[in-house]
N, C-alpha and C positions, 0 to 999 in steps of 0.2 A: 500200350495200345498200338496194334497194327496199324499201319499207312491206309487200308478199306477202311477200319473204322473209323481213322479220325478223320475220314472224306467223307463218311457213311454223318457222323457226326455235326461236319461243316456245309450240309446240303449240296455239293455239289454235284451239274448234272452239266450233260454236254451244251459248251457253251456255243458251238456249232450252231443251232437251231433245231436239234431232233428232244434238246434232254432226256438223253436218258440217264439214268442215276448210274454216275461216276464209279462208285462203290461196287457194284456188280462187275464191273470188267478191270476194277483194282484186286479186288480177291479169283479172277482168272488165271487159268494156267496157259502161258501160251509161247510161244517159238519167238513171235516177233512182236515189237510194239511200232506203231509209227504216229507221229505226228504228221500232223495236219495240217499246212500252214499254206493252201493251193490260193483261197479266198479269190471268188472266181466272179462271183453276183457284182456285175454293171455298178462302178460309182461307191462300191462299199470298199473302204480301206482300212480297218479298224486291227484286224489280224497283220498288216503288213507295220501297221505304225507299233501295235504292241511287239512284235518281233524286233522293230527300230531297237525300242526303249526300255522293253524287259527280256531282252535277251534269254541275262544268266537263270529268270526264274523260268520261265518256257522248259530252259533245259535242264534245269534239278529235278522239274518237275518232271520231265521225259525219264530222267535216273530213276526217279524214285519209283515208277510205275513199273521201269523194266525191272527192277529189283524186288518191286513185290510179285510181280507175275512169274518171276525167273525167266525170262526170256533171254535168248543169246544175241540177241541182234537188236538195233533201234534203227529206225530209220526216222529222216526228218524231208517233208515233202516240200518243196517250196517253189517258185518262179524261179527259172533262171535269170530272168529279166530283174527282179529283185535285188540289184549285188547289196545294197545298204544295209537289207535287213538279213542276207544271209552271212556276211563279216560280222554280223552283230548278234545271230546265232551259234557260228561256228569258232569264233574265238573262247567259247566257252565249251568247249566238248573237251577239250583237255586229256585228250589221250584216249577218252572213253567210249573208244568203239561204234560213238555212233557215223552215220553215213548220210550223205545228204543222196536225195534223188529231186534230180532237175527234172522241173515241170514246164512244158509250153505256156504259152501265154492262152491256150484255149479254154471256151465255156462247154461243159462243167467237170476242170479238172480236178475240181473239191470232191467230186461224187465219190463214195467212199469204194465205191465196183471201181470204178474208173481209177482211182489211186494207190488203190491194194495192186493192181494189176499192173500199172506203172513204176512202182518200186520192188513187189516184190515176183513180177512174172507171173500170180498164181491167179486164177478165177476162185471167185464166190460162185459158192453150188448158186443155181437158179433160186432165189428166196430162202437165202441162207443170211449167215452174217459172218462177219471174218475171221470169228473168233471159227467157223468151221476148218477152217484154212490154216490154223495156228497165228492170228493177226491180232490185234486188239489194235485201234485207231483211235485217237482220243486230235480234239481241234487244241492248238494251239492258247488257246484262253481255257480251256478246261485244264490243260498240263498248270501254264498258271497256277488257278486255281489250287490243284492238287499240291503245289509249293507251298501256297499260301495256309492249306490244309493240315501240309505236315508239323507245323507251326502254330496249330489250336485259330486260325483267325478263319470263323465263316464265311460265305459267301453273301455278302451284302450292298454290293455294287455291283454292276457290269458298265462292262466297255464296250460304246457308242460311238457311231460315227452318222452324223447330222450332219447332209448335202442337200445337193438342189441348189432349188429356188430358195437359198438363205442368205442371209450378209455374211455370214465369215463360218461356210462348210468349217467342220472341224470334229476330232474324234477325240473326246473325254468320258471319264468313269462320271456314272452317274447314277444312287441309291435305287436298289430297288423301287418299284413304288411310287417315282416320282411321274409326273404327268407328262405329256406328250410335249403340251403347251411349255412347260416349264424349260423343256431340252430346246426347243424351236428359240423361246425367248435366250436361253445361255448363246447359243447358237448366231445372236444378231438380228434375230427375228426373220421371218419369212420377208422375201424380196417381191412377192408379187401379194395380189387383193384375197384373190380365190385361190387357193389348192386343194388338193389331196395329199395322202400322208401313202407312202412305200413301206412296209413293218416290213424289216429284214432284205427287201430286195423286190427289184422290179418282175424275175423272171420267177420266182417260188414264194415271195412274201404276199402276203395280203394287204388290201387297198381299205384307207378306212377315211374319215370326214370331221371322227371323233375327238379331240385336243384335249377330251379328260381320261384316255383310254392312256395306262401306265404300262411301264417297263418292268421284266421279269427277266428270268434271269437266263432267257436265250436269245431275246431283243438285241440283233447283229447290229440294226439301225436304221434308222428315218431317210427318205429320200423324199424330199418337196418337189413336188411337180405342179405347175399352173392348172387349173382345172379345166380347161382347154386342150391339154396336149393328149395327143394321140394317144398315151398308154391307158390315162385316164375314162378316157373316153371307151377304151374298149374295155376294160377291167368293170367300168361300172356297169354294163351290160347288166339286165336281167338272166338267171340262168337260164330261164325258158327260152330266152331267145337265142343265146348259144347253141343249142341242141334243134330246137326249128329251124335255124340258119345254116348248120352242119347239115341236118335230113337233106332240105332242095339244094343244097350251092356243090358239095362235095363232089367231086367227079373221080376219087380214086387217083391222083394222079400216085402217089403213095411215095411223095418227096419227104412227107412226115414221117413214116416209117424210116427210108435211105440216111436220113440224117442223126436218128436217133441215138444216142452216145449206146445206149444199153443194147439196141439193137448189132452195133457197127461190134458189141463185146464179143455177142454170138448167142445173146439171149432172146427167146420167143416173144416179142414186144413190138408189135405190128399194129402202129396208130390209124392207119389208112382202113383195115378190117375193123377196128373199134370203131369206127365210123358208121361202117354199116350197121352197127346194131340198131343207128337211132332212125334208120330208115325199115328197119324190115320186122318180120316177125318173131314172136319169143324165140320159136327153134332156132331163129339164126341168131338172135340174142344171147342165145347160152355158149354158144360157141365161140362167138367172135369176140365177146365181151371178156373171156379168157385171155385172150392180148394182152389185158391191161395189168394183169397181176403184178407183171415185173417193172413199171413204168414207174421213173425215180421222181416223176412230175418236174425235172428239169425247165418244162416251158419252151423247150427247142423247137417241140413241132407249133405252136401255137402263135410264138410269138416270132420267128424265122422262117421258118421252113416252107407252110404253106401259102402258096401264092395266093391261094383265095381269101386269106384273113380269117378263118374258121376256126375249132378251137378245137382242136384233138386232145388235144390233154386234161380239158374240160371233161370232154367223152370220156375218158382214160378213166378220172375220179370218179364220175358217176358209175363206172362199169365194175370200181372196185369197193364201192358203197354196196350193189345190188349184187355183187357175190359175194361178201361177208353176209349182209343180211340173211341169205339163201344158204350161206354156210358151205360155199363152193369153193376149195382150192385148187386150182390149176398144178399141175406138175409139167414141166416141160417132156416135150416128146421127142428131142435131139440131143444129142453132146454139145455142150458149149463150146464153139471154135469161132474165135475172131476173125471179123468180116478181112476178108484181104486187101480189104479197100477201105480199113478205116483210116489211116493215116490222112488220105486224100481227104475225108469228108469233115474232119474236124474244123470247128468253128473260133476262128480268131474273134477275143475277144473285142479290138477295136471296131471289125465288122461287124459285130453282133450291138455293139454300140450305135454306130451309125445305122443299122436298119433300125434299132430303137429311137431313132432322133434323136438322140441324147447327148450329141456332142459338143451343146454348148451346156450342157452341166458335165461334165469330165473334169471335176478340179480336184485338184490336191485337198485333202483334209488332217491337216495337221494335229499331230499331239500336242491339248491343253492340259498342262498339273494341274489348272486348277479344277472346283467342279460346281455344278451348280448348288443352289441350297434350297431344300425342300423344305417347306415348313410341315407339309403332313402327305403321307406314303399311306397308297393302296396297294396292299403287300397280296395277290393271288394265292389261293391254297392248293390250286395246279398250273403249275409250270413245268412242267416233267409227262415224261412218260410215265403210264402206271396210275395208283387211285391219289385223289387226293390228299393233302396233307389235312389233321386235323386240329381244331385250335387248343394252345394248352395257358392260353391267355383270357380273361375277361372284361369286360368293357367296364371301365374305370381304371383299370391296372393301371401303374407304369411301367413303359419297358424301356431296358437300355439298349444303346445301338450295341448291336451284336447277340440280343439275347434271344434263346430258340422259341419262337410264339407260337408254330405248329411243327407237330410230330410227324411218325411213318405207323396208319393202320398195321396191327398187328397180322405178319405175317405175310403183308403186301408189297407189291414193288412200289418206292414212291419215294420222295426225299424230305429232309428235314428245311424248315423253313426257317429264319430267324430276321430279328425288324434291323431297319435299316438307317434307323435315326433314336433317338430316346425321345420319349413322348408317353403322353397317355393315349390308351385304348378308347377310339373313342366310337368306332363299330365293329360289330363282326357277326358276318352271314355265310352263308354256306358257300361263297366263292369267296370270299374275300376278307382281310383283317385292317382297318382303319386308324393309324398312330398319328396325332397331330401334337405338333412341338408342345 
């Protein structure tokens, strides 16, 4: 069995937070491979502690990828600032040609534009992906993974990193499926009455309130915040009021734009004119809403950049909702050439912390072995990019931990699923498969 299918096999999909199914860019042909190990999102360390702790698998798993792709080159991207976890990298390269590229300490030097470009000099076409460029990128826990693939063992944990407002921040594996509440509880339990819950990060995750809402298999990690504090309060915003607030407050200063990682690349991605859309008429909706095609939703301009507190990238999402619907793609109308002044505008992540107020959550969250214990997993049938998985289980079954419960529709892009504790089946609806010890 090739290395694509026994990943195509073990469900695994990018454990980054895009998943996309692993398997398609292990059966690529390409020049270069690089890992991913920038891990740039305020407060998350989950990628910096697994580099700590699993090293050597990180990078078999980096071997094995350049070896099915055939690529000549590996690159491995990582902080400079990092030295623990790049000693704990690089002692395992063993001659094997791979190359590290030092990464500032800036947000967002995960972006995958931003990091192909950083190690390997080349730009991504405008609305391309890297494999146009000969790159294939894969995160740091997907390489992982793909170790653990080659080796016949699925994907049935991810690795979490529970901060905030909790008694003892800390970053351990925890069973697909298992609940919110459950990781908060491992975790020391929440330190404050009221919060909210950060899924993957304060500046690209989503805000939620729910403590039965479970972990899959892109779930980077929980950040507890009071339900008081500032980000909270803006994140739970109605969207209508986002878009009304932008229409009258906005004045163009177009610091949104100036800042923009993808804009500073050289790509057409002008938040300040997506702005205008929400003030003016269709004709100028069609145009300026075009901006947004290339915006990686980073959060820079919304949550940094602009001094009015407004939400551009708000604007950005909705501009690229109402040109998919319309069935509008934008092509850019210049050659991409880096701004000559991005260096200057890049944004230190500790400043990007303190304009978030976040500085008295900034804590180390250490590697626990141990993990928590679920007594019953709500296992998603989409986690991934592409269509859903479908169930190959029925409710009474038992399944053992490790066993595949949902498939990949014939002939679709999509991954295979498999349960995460041994249990019976004890629901299963069209989102979702139910396994209680």
């Amino acid at each position: 069995m090739s290395l694509s299918e026994k990943i195509l096999s073990a469900g695994v999909i990018g454990a980054g937070g895009a998943g996309f199914p692993t398997h398609i860019k292990a059966n690529a042909e390409t020049k270069i491979v690089v890992a991913n190990g920038a891990e740039c999102e305020p407060l998350i360390h989950k990628d910096y502690e697994l580099m700590v702790h699993f090293g050597e698998e990180i990078v078999e798993g980096l071997k094995l990828l350049r070896e099915s792709t055939g690529a000549s080159k590996a690159l491995f991207g990582i902080k400079k600032k990092n030295t623990v976890a790049i000693n704990s990298v690089k002692k395992h390269f063993n001659g094997s040609n791979i190359e590290l590229t030092y990464l500032g300490d800036f947000y967002p030097s995960g972006d995958e534009y931003e990091l192909v470009y950083e190690a390997t000099g080349r730009l991504i076409p405008p609305a391309g992906i890297s494999l146009d460029i000969g790159c294939v990128v894969n995160n740091v826990e997907t390489l992982y993974n793909i170790f653990k693939a080659n080796k016949n063992e699925p994907v049935t944990e991810k690795l979490v990193c529970v901060t905030g407002s909790v008694k003892k921040p800390s970053t351990f594996f925890a069973q697909v499926g298992i609940s919110f509440k459950e990781l908060i509880d491992f975790a020391g339990g929440a330190s404050v009455k009221d919060f909210g819950i950060f899924i993957g990060g304060v500046m690209m995750g989503k805000l939620t309130f729910d403590l039965d809402e479970v972990v899959t298999k892109t779930t980077a990690g929980l950040i507890i915040l009071p339900k008081d504090h500032y980000l909270i309060k803006r994140k739970n915003q109605p969207e209508q009021n986002w878009h009304r607030i932008g229409k009258s407050a906005c004045d163009q200063c177009s610091f949104c734009t100036e800042f923009c990682p993808r804009y500073l690349l050289g790509y057409q991605v002008e938040p300040h004119k997506v702005m205008r859309s929400l003030g003016f008429t269709k004709t100028g909706s069609a145009v300026w809403n075009q901006m947004a095609e290339l915006c990686c939703s980073c959060g820079l301009c919304t949550l940094y950049s602009c001094p009015e507190d407004l939400y551009p990238k708000e604007a950005c999402d909705k501009a690229k909702t109402e040109m998919r619907n319309e069935g509008i793609k934008f092509v850019q109308q210049k050659p991409v050439k880096v701004h000559p002044i991005k260096e200057g505008r890049r944004v230190p992540l500790n400043q990007l912390i303190q304009k978030l107020r976040l500085k008295d959550f900034d804590k180390p969250a250490p590697f626990n072995p141990e993990k928590p214990i679920a007594h019953s997993v709500k296992i998603l049938l989409k986690q991934h990019i592409g269509e859903a998985s479908f169930p190959l289980v029925k409710e009474g079954e038992n399944a053992k931990e490790g066993q595949l419960i949902a498939g990949i529709p014939e002939g679709k892009l999509s991954a295979n699923v498999h349960s995460s504790i041994a249990g019976k089946v004890e629901e299963i609806t069209g989102g979702y498969i139910k396994i209680v010890k």
